[in-house]
C-alpha angles and dihedrals in degrees: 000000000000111000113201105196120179123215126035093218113127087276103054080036094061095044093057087050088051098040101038093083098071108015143047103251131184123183124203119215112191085211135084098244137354107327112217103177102147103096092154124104115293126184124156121219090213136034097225095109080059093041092065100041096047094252135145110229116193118242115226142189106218131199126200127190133158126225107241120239110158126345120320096269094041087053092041092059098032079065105052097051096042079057098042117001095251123085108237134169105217095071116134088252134136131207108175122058125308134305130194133200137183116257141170122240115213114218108261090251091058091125086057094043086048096049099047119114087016124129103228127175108202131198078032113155118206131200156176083261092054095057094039079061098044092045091057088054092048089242116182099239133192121184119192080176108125119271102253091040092058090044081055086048101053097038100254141154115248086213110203093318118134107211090192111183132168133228120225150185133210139183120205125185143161136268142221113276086248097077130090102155137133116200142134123201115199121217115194083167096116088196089067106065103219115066095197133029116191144174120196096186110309096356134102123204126181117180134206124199111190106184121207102015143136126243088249090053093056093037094061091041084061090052091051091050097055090054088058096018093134087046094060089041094050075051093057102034093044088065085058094059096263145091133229091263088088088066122117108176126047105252126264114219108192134157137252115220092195106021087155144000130178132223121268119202104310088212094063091027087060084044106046095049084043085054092051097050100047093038098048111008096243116133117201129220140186142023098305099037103049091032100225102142100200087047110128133206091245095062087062098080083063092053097045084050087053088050097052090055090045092056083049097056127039094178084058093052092044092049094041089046091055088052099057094245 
């Protein structure tokens, strides 16, 4: 069976791991080489994506804290609109103490592990006319495209439905060959830019939501970054204990596209990916495209295995679809 899958971001990347074993599998980047757009932290609760690509993940233990402003549910819901412009309570903030869990740290050259073995087609443009086509045929697809743009895509309606997504920056630099530590402090203070400062071993991550704004805007707050980027990294690493002398790399300021998104309605968001499917063939896979904001990268595996049996069995889809699910 020929898999189309489009986007050779980790997640297209891991399906076609997942998939190449017993079908014949292509993925389309719109790029013109391996994206690797996602310069935020990333850690992974489990080792399985290792696991299927033969590759040792770290085990960690990680500690989490907040840096206190004004009293716990001030701070819960500070941090959460200086993330995404609406104060909500379900944010990954903490407000007592410190917590630690254990996590798996990926090596620094994942995206190339992931894609080895892999048939990709780079600087490949797909539309609405390229599914139409692969429909006909009766093509297995898998888009890891962002859900509006594949509502775009396909011609669609986005309904009453707010995809409400956030832009971000990050710096990342490294540190001093005497650091092996793997913390994130969280920061609600809106008078202070960054809301999280992280170091996963000898990195360190400090991360910008800016709600509400246009790409321009971002794009000249990154340029601004970068002028007084050490600046902004001495800030954040002063509230670790440290200064930016322990640096051993000059800081990378780069943006994120989706730094956040929030949940729309779970009952349209079931149905309209059940619709898609069962309309045009096209399963979706990963964070963006199936717009579940706590989604990682780890529970992919699970859904790429839910896919497969879909593909396998149409009376399943059909029955699933009329569900809802």
């Amino acid at each position: 069976m020929i898999v189309k899958v489009i986007g050779a971001g980790m997640a297209g990347l891991l399906a076609g791991q997942l998939l190449r074993h017993h079908h014949d599998v292509v993925i389309y980047e719109a790029q013109a080489g391996l994206p690797n757009n996602h310069s935020a932290l990333l850690r992974f609760r489990t080792p399985v994506v290792g696991d299927i690509i033969g590759v040792s993940f770290l085990p960690v233990q990680m500690v989490k804290g907040t840096l206190p402003w004004a009293n716990s549910i001030a701070d819960l819901l500070a941090y959460s609109f200086k993330c995404t412009g609406y104060a909500r309570s379900d944010r990954s903030i903490l407000t007592a103490g410190l917590e630690t869990h254990q996590r798996f740290i990926a090596p620094p050259d994942l995206v190339a592990r992931l894609s080895e073995g892999l048939n990709i087609i780079y600087n490949a443009a797909i539309d609405t006319r390229s599914l139409t086509e692969w429909q006909q045929k009766t093509m297995r697809v898998i888009s890891t495209v962002p859900m509006p743009a594949l509502l775009i895509m396909l011609g669609l309606p986005q309904r009453t439905l707010n995809f409400a997504n956030v832009l971000g920056v990050n710096i990342n630099c490294d540190l001093g060959p005497t650091f092996d530590a793997y913390v994130s402090l969280y920061v609600p203070n809106p008078d202070i830019q960054f809301h999280r400062v992280s170091i996963t071993g000898q990195q360190l991550t400090i991360e910008y939501a800016y709600p509400g704004q246009s790409m321009r805007t971002v794009q000249e707050h990154k340029v601004r970054l970068q002028e007084q980027n050490f600046q902004q990294v001495q800030d954040a690493i002063s509230l670790l204990g440290f200064n930016a002398h322990v640096l051993t790399s000059a800081p990378k300021v780069s943006i994120q596209r989706y730094a956040k998104i929030l949940p729309i309605a779970e009952s349209a968001r079931r149905h309209l990916i059940a619709s898609i499917t069962e309309q045009f063939g096209i399963f979706q896979l990963g964070r963006y495209s199936t717009w579940r904001p706590g989604l990682l990268l780890d529970d992919l595996v699970q859904d790429v295995r839910v896919i497969t049996r879909l593909m396998d069995d149409p009376y399943t889809r059909r029955l699933e679809a009329s569900r809802g699910t």
